[in-house]
N, C-alpha and C positions, 0 to 999 in steps of 0.2 A: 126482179133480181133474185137470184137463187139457183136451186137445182129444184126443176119439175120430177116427179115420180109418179109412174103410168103402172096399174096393175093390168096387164090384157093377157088373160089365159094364165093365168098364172105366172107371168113372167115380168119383173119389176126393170122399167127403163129407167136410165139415172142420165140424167144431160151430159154430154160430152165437153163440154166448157161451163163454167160456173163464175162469174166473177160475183168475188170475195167481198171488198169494198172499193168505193172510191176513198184517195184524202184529197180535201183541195182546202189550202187556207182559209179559216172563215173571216176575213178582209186583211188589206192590203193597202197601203197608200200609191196612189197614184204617183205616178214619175218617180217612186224612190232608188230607183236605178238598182234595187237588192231582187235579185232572181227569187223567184218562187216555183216548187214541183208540185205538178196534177198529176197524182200515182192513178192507176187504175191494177188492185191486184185481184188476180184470175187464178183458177185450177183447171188443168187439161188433162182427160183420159187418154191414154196410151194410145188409143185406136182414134183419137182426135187427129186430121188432117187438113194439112191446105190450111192453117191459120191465117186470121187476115185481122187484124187492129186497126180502130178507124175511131176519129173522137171528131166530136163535134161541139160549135159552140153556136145558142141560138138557134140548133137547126140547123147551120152552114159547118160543111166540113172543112176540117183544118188541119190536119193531118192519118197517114195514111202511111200502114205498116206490113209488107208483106214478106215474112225472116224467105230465108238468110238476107233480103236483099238489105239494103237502106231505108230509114225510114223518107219520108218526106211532110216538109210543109206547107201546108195549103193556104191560100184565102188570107184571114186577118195574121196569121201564123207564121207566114212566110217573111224569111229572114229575118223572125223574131226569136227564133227555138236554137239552143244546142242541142244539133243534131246528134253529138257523139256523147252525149249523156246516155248511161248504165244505169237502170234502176233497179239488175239482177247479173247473174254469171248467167240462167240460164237463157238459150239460146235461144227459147220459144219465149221470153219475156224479158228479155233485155231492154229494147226497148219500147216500154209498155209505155212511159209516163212522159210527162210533158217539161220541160224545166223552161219557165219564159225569163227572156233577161233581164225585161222592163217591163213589170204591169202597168199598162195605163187602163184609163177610164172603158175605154173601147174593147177592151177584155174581159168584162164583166158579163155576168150574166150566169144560163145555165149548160153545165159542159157534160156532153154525154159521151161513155165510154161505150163503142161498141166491140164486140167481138165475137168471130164466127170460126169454125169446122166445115167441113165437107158436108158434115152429117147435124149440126147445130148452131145455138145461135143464144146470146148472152148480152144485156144491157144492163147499163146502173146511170143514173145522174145527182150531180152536186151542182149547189150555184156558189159563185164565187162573187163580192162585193169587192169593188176597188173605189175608194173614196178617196173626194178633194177636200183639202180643211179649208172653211172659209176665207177669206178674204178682207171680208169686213164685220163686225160684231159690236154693238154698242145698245144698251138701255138707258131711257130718258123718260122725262118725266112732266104730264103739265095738268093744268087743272079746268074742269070743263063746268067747274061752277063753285059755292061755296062752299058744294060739300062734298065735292066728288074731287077724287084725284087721279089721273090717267098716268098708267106704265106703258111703254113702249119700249119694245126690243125687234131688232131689225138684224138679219143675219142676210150674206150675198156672195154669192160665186161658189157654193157649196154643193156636190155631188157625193151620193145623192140626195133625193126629198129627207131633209132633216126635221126633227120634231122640238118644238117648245113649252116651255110651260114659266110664267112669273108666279114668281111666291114669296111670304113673307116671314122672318120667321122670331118668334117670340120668345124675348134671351130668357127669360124669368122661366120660362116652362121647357124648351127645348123643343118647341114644336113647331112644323113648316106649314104654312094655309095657304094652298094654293088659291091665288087671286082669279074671280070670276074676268072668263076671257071676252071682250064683247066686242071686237073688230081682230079679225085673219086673213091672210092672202098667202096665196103662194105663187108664184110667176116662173115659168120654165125658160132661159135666155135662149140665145142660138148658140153660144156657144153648150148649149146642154147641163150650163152649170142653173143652182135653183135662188132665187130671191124669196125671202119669208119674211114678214112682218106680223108682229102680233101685239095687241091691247090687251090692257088689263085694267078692270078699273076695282076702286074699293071706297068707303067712306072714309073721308080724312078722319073722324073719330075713332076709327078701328085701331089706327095708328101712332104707337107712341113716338113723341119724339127721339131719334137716333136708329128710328125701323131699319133692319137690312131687305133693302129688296132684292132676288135675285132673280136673272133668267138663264134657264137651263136649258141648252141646244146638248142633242143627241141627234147622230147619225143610227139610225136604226139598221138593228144588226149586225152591229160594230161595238168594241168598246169606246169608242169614241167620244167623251163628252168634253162641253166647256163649259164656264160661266161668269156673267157678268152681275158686278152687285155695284150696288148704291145705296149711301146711308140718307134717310129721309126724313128732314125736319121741316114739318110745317111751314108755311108762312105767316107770321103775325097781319092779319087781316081787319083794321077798324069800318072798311065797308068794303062789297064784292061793285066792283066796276069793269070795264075792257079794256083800262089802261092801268095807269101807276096806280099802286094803292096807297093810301094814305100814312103815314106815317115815316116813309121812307123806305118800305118794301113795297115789291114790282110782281108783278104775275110773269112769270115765266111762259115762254106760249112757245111749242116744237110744233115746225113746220117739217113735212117728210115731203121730197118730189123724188120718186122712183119712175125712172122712165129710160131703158133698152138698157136695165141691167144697172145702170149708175143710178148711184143714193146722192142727194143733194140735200145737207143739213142746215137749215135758214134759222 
């Protein structure tokens, strides 16, 4: 993107089009029925002719501008765009940008502006993130011996690949430790949404009683975050067995069955 400049014999060539920048939202929630604009702004020399604006998404074009006529929309774009959206008075850039009514999922990606002259030729690209917020979100908790304590946190139906982390954090100091992770997955559905599951284990001694656990999901490159906490007290334990424990506390035992997208919690 820019303007090239050629020194040959002494005589400096400057591009006949230049685009400026792009803007395109850096995310957008899926289905929120609020229109969003992909500007693409340009500079044209005097002696620039025959303009022709073309933007693409993914590589597939989807709209197509040649003044004075109409623009139109192409491919995923089609009768998605107001058409009669103005992103200038002037006549060579009026309609440069894109105004969608409804971003969904299927919009995302990377969107390239091109534009040409008779005599040149000008591109720029921006990617654009449209995210689903989860569906389902929950951290639990079991114990895989006497001295160990297992976290789980399970996130579902969330576009796109979202990231996590469990940690603990200590009132007396103010400070967060994040818990060694020792089982992850991630599962991509058909309907294109993502399933994550992640462990976390630590020794029950690290842990005072009334610990805050939490786990932190982030959609990446979004400001998007959430979180789920659990306060965690011990179990009074007079010997470690696979069923009830003595005294009148029970081992707690989470079962996870993830299977085509659906979480079954046992």
């Amino acid at each position: 993107m820019g303007s090239i400049i050629v020194l040959l014999s002494g005589f400096i060539i400057v591009n006949s089009v230049q685009i400026n920048y792009i803007l395109v939202p850096q995310a957008v929630q899926n289905n929120s029925h609020q229109p969003i604009i992909i500007d693409c702004n340009y500079s044209l020399r005097p002696d620039g002719t025959d303009l022709v604006l073309q933007w693409y998404l993914n590589e597939q074009k989807i709209y197509h501008w040649v003044p004075p006529n109409k623009p139109q929309a192409l491919g995923l774009l089609k009768d998605r765009l107001d058409l009669n959206f103005e992103a200038s008075v002037d006549v060579l850039s009026r309609y440069r940008a894109l105004k969608i009514e409804n971003p969904t999922v299927d919009l995302a990606g990377e969107y390239k502006c091109y534009v040409s002259t008779s005599i040149d030729e000008d591109f720029a690209t921006r990617k654009l993130i449209v995210f689903e917020p989860e569906k389902l979100f929950f951290l639990n908790h079991s114990y895989e011996d006497a001295k160990t304590v297992n976290f789980t946190c399970v996130v579902a139906d969330i576009y796109p690949e979202p990231s996590m982390i469990i940690y603990t954090n200590k009132k007396e100091k103010r400070l967060d430790r994040i818990l060694q992770p020792i089982q992850w997955g991630t599962s991509k559905e058909q309907n294109g949404r993502y399933t994550m599951t992640l462990t976390a284990s630590t020794f029950i001694e690290t842990l005072d009683a009334g610990s805050v656990i939490s786990c932190e999901l982030r959609i990446p490159g979004t400001s998007y975050s959430k979180r789920k906490t659990l306060l965690y007290y011990p179990l009074e334990m007079r010997s470690w067995n696979r069923g009830p424990i003595v005294g009148g506390s029970y081992l707690h035992v989470s079962i996870l069955l993830i299977c085509q997208g659906s979480i079954i919690f046992l």
